[in-house]
C-alpha positions in Angstrom: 29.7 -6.2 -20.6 26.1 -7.8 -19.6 27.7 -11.3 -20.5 30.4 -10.7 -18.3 28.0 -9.3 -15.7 26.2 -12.5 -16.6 29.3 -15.0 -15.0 29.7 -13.4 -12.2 26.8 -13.2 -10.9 26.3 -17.1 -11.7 29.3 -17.7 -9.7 27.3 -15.7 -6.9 24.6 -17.9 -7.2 26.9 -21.2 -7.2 28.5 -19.8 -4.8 25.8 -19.3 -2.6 23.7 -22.4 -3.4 27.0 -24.2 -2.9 26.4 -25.6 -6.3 28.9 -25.6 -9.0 26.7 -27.3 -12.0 24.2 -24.4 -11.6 23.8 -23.1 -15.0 21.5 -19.8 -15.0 20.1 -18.6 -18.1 18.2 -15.2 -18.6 14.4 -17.4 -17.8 16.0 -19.1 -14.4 13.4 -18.4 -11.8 13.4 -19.7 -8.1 11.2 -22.9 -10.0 14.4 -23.5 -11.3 16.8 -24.2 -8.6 15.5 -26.6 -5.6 17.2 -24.4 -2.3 15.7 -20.4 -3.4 13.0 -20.0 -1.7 11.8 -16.7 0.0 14.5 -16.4 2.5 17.1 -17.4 0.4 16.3 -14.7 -2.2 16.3 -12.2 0.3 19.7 -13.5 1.7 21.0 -14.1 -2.1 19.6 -10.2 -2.6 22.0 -9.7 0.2 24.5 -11.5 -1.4 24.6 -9.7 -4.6 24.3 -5.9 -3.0 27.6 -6.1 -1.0 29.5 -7.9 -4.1 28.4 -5.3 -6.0 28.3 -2.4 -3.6 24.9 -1.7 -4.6 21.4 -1.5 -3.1 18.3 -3.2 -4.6 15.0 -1.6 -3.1 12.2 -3.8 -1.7 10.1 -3.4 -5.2 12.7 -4.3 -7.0 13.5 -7.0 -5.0 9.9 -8.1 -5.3 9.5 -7.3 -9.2 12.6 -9.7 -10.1 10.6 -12.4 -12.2 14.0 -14.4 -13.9 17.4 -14.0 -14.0 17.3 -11.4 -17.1 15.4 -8.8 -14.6 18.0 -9.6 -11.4 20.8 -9.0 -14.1 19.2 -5.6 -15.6 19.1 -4.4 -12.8 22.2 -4.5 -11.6 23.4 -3.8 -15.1 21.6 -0.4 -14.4 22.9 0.0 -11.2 26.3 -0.3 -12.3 26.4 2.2 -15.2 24.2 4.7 -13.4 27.0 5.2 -10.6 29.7 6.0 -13.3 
């Protein structure tokens, strides 16, 4: 399920960045991909939530270190509204 969760949300991301070779891995950080900066987190944030249908609080937003976190999290998300 989490690998799965894993795709799509890279397809978000290549999606967004307008970048097909982007290849995320659970340690991708914004180091890691020349265009996410600041507001393009927030707007990729934005991204994410309505895909998903979900909301990510400011902390969490802020507390997302990699890839692995941004993914937990909406892992959680996910199987909490079930």
């Amino acid at each position: 399920m989490r690998d799965e969760l894993f795709i799509q949300v890279q397809t978000i991301f290549r999606d967004f960045f307008r970048n097909q070779e982007i290849e995320l891995t659970d340690t991708t950080t914004t180091e890691d991909i020349a265009l996410w900066d600041s507001l393009t987190h927030l707007e990729l944030m934005n991204e994410i939530e309505n895909n998903y249908a979900i909301h990510f609080t400011l902390d969490e937003i802020l507390d997302f270190k990699n890839v692995r976190d941004m993914v937990d999290c909406i892992d959680q998300k996910l199987y909490s509204k079930k």
